[in-house]
C-alpha positions in Angstrom: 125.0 98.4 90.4 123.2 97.5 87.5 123.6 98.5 83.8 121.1 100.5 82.3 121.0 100.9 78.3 119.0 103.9 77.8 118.8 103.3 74.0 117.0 99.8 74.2 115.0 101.3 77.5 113.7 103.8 75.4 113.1 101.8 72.0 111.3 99.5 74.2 108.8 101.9 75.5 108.5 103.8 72.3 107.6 99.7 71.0 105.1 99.9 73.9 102.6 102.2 73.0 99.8 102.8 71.7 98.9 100.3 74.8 97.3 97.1 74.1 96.7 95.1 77.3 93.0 95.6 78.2 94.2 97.0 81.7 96.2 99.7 80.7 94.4 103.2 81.5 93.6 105.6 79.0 94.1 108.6 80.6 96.5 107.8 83.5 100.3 108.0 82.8 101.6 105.2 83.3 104.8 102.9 81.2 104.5 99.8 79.2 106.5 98.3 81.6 108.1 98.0 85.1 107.1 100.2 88.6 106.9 103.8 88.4 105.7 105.7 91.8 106.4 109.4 92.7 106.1 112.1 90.5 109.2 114.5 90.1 110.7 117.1 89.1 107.2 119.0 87.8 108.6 121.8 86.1 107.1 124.3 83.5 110.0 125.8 81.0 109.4 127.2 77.1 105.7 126.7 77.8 106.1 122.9 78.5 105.0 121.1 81.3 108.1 118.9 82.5 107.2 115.5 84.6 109.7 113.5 85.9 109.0 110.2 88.1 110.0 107.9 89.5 110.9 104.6 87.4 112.1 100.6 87.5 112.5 99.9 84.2 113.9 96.5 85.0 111.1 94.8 86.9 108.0 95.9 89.1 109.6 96.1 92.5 110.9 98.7 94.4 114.5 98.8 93.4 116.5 100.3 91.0 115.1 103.3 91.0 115.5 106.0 88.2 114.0 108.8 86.7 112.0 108.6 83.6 110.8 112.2 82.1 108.0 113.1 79.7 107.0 116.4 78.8 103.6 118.0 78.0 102.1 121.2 76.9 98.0 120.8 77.3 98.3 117.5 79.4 96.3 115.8 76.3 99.5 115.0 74.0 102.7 114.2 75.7 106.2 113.2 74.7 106.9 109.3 74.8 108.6 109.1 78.1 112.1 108.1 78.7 115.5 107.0 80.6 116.5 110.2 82.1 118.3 109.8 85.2 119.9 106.4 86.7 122.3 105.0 89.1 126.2 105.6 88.0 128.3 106.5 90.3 128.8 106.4 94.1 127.1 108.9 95.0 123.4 107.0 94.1 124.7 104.1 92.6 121.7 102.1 95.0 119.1 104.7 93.4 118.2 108.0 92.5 115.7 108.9 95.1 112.4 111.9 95.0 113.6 115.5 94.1 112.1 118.4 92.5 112.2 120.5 89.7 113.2 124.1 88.2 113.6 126.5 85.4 116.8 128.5 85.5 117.9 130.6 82.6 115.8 128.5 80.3 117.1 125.3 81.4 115.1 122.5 83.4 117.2 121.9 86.6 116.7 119.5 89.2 117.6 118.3 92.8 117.1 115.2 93.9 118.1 112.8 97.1 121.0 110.2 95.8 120.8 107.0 97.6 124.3 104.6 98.6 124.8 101.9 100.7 128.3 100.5 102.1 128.4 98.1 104.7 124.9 98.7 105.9 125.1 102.3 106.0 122.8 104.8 104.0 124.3 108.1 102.8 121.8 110.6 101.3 122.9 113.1 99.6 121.1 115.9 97.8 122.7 117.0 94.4 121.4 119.4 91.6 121.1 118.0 87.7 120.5 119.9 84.4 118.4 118.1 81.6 120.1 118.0 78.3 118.9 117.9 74.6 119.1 114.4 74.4 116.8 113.9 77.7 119.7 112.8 80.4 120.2 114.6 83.3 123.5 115.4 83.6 124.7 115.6 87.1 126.0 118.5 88.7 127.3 119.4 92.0 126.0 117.9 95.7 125.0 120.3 97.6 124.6 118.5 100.4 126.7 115.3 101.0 124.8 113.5 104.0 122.3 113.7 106.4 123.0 116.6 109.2 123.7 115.8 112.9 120.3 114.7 114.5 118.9 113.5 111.5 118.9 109.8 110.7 119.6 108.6 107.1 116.3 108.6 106.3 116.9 112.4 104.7 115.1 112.8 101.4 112.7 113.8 98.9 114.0 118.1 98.5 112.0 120.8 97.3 113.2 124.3 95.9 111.3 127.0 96.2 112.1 130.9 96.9 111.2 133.9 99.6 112.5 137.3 99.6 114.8 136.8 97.0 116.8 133.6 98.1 116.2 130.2 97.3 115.2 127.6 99.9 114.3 123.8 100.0 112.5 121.8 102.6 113.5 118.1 102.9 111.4 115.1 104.6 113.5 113.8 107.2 113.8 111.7 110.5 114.9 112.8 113.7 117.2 110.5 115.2 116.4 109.4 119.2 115.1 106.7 121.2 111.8 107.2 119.4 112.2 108.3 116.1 109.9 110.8 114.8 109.0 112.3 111.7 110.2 116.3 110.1 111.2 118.7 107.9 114.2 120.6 107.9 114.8 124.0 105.8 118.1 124.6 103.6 118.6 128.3 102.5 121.5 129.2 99.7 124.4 131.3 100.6 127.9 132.4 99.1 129.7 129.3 100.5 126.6 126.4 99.3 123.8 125.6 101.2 122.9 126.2 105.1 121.0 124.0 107.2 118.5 126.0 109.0 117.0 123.3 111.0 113.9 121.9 111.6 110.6 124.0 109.9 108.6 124.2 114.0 104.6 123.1 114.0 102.4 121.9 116.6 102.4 118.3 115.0 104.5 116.6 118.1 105.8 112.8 117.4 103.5 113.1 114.4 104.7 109.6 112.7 108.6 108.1 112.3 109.2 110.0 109.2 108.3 113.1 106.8 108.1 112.4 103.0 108.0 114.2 100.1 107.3 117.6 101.4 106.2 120.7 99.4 106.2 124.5 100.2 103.5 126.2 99.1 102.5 129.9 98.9 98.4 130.8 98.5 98.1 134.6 99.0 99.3 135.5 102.4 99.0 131.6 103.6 102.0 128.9 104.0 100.8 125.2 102.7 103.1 122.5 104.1 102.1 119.5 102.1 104.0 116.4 103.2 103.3 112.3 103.7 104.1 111.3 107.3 104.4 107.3 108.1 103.1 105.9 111.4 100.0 107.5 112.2 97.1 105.1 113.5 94.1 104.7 111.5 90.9 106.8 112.6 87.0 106.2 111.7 86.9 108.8 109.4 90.6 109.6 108.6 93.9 108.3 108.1 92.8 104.6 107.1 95.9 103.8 104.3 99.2 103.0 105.5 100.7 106.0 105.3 99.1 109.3 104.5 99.3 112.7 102.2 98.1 115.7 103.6 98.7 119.2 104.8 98.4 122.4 107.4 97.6 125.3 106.4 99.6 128.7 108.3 102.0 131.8 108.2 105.6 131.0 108.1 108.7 132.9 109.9 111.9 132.3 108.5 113.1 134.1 111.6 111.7 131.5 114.2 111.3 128.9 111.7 107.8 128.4 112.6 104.9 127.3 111.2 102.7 129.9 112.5 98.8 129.1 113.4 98.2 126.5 111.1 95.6 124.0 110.8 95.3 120.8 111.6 96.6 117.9 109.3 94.5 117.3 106.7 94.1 114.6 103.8 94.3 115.7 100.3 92.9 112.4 99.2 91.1 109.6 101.2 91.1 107.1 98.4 92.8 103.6 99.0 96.0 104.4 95.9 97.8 108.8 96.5 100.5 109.2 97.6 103.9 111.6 97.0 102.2 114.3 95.3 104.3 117.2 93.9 103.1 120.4 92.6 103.9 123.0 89.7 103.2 126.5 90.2 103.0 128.4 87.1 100.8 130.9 85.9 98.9 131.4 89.5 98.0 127.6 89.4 98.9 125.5 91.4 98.9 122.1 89.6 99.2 118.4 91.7 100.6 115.2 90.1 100.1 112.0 92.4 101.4 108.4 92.7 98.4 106.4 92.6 99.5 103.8 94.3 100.5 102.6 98.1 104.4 102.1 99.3 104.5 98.2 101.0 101.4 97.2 99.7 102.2 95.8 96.5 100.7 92.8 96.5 97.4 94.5 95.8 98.0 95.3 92.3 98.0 92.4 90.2 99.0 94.1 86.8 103.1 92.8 88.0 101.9 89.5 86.1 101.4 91.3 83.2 105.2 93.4 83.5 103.9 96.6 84.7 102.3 98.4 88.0 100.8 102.1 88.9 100.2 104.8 87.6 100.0 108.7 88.5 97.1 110.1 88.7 95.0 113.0 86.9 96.8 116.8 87.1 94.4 118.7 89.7 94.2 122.5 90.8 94.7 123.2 93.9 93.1 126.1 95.6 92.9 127.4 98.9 89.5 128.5 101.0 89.2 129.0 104.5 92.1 127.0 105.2 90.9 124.3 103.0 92.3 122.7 99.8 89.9 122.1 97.1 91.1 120.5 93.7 89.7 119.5 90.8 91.4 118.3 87.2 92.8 120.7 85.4 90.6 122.3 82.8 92.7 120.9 79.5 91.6 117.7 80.5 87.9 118.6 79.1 89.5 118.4 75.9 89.3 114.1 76.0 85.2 114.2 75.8 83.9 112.9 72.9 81.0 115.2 72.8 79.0 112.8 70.1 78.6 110.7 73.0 77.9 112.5 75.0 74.5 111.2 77.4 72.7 114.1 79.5 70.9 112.8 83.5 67.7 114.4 84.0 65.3 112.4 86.3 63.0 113.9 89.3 61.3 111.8 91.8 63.5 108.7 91.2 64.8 105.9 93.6 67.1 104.7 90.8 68.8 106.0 87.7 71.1 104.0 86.1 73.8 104.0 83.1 76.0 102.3 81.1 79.7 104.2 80.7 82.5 103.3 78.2 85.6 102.4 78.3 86.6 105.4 79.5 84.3 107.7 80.8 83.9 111.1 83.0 80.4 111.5 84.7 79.2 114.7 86.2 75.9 114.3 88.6 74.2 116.8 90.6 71.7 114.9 93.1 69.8 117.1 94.7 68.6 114.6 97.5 65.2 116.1 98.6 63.9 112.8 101.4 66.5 110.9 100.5 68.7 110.1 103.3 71.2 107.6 102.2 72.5 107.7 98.5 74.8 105.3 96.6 76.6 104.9 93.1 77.8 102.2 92.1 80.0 100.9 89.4 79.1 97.3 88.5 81.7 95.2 86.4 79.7 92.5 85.9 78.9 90.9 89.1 81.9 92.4 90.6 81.0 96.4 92.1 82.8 99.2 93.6 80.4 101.4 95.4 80.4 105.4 96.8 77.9 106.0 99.4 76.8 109.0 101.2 75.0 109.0 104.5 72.8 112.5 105.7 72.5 111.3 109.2 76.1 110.7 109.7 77.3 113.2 106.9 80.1 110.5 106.0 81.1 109.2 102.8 81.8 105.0 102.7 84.0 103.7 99.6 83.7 100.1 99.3 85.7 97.9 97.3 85.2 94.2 98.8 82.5 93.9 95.8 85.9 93.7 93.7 87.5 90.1 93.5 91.4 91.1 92.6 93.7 93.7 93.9 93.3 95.7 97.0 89.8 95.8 98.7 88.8 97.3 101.5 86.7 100.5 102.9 87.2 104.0 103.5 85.1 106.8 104.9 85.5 110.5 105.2 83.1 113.0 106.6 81.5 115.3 103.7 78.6 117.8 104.5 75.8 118.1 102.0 72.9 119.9 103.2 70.5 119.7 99.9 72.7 119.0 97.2 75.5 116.0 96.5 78.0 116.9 93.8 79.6 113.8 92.3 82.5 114.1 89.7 83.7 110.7 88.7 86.4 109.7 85.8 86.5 106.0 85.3 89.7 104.8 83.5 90.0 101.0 83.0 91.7 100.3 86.1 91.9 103.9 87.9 89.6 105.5 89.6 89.2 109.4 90.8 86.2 111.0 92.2 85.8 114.5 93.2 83.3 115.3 96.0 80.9 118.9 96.6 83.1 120.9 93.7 86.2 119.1 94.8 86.2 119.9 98.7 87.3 116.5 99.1 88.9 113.4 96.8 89.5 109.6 96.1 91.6 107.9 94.0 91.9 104.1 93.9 92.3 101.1 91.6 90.1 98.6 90.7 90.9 95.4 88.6 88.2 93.8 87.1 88.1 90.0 85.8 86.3 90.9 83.1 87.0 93.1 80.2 83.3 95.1 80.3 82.3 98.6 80.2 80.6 99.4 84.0 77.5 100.6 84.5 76.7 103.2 87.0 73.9 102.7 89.3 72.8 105.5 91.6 69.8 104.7 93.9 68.9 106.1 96.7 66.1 104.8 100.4 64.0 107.4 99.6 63.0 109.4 96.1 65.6 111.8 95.2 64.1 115.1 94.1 66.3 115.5 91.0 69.5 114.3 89.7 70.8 116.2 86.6 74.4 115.5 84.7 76.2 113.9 82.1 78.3 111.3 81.2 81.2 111.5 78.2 83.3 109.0 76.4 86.7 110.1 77.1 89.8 109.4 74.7 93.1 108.4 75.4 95.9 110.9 76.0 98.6 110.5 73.3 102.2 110.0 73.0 104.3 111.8 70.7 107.9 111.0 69.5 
């Protein structure tokens, strides 16, 4: 087990920003240095957003893995992030896994999956924490010591939330057999600890070899099970990473433990870089943090040589329509446009409109598409690109990033219907990527690494004149860091 100086951890980041490198991303969280990946503990206590995540502080692989924590009230200026949670004892002494977070009596609490190995064998067990004033959790009981009968050690990733009174969690998990397959059992609190009500019941049958990071959503009178299963084969239009994050959409029975009528799975985000997202809900909004980045594929992000790698993405909305999750970022966000810069779109009858963004930038475009039946925009770094396309005929969206020279390349395509109108919201950090699609009906993140240090330009061009396209385009500053 390794030894882990919180004092010099945190001196070290604090040393670390403002950031300097010419890759680090303005308006992404991300650390000065080592791996981060999920998002945890998302909290809202004392009118302060909490984030954990997931954090290596001692190199940029997948080991050692702790819990850094940050806190935020308007997403805009947030705490410098520190050491809050790490490997010390036998009960996660090879890594304190995914978990969630909670206010209780004015405290942030905490449950996450504890990670040991002897002799070859995993033990997961799930135990509760409480952050203190000095920004450690300290760790409190397990409530669950290992992995139930059934279930193989692949048991993780818990999260809390409540019906009727009681308090629940759901927990991704594997059921053990000749074919493993992937699920998601329910633990409800009692007077003697915590039950295992078994497996939550869906139409999803052998739906990949494990269940990750689940969450437990309520919209209204509907049931969101958002979870990342592993092992499902690629499709033209869908599931094209490795491993996926989506959802269904029903009404769930804590009687039958059932699922009831609920959609089919669908993606949250059909970029190349989401994963593990976890939501907040507080104040009727329902607010997603993501990994931007891609378990077993880390050879695609070349920022290791320089001592760091991913970051999470924007804070979106969820909400809920038809059985459908739309996002978009969160309103405070609108906060980082530098309105003196800003550049206002207005061109009618135009094959090709084109603009230069800075450093950081979010662009806003309304095309409405009159005889235009294929339309593209593309970022161009130089004589490197990264290019969104949209096609009428097939009503399919193409992201393509084998224009780009480093890091992960690639394509991906979703459907998208636009009958008249494409609605393009693009934020273009140095390195990350997000777009949001017909008011945020659909969504991509993804990374690009350019060779050269310039600002892009956006080219949008269409086969055929486009009857209008109207927007803007806004410098956007860099999120701060606090002591």
């Amino acid at each position: 087990m390794e030894h882990f100086d919180k004092k010099a951890i945190d001196q070290k980041v604090a040393e670390g920003l403002p950031f300097a490198h010419p890759l680090h991303n303005r308006f992404h969280l991300e650390m000065p240095f080592g791996l981060i990946n999920d998002p945890n503990g998302l909290s809202c206590a004392g009118g302060e957003y909490h984030i954990f995540f997931q954090w290596n502080p001692l190199g940029c692989v997948h080991k050692n893995k702790c819990w850094a924590h940050t806190k935020t009230r308007d997403f805009v200026h947030y705490r410098v992030p520190e050491l809050s949670l790490w490997p010390s004892d036998e009960h996660d002494k090879d890594g304190c896994y995914s978990g969630c977070g909670f206010a209780e009596d004015g405290a942030v609490r905490v449950c996450y999956t504890c990670n040991a190995k002897n002799d070859g064998v995993r033990t997961s067990a799930q135990r509760f924490g409480t952050l203190e004033a000095d920004g450690t959790v300290r760790k409190d009981a397990i409530a669950v010591p290992d992995s139930p009968d059934g279930i193989t050690e692949h048991f993780r990733d818990p999260y809390l939330f409540y019906r009727h009174g009681k308090r629940y969690f759901i927990i991704g998990a594997q059921a053990d057999g000749e074919h493993p397959r992937g699920t998601a059992l329910l633990y409800e609190e009692q007077k003697g600890g915590w039950k295992n009500r078994g497996e939550l019941k869906t139409r999803l049958a052998d739906f990949g070899y494990m269940w990750e990071c689940p969450n437990l959503l309520r919209f209204g009178d509907h049931d969101v099970l958002i979870f990342c299963p592993q092992g499902l084969p690629a499709r033209e239009y869908d599931r094209q990473n490795l491993y996926q994050a989506g959802y269904i959409v029903g009404r769930m029975s804590l009687d039958s433990m059932d699922l009831l009528q609920h959609t089919k799975f669908q993606e949250l985000d059909h970029g190349f870089d989401f994963y593990a997202p976890q939501v907040v809900c507080h104040e009727g909004r329902h607010i997603l943090i993501g990994w931007m980045g891609m378990p077993d594929k880390d050879e695609e992000y070349p920022t290791a040589e320089a001592g760091w790698r991913f970051s999470l993405t924007m804070p979106r909305v969820l909400t809920l329509r038809q059985g459908h999750i739309y996002s978009h970022p969160v309103k405070e966000l609108r906060t980082l446009r530098i309105e003196s810069t800003a550049k206002g779109i207005d061109a009618e009858m135009e094959k090709s409109v084109r603009e230069t963004l800075f450093a950081g930038s979010e662009v806003l475009l309304n095309v409405m598409l009159g005889e235009a039946r294929h339309v593209s925009a593309t970022l161009t770094y130089g004589q490197e690109k990264l290019v969104f396309s949209y096609d009428r005929n097939e009503q399919a969206v193409t992201i393509d990033r084998t224009g780009m020279k480093k890091g992960g390349r690639g394509i991906r395509r979703f459907r998208l219907f636009a009958d008249r109108t494409l609605h393009l919201h693009l934020f273009v950090d140095k390195t990350a990527v997000e777009a949001f699609f017909q008011h945020g009906e659909e969504a991509a993140s993804l990374f690009v690494f350019p060779e050269k240090e310039v600002c892009p330009e956006l080219i949008l061009e269409s086969d055929a004149p486009m009857e209008s396209v109207t927007g803007c385009v806004w410098e956007l500053d860099a999120i701060r860091f606090d002591p």
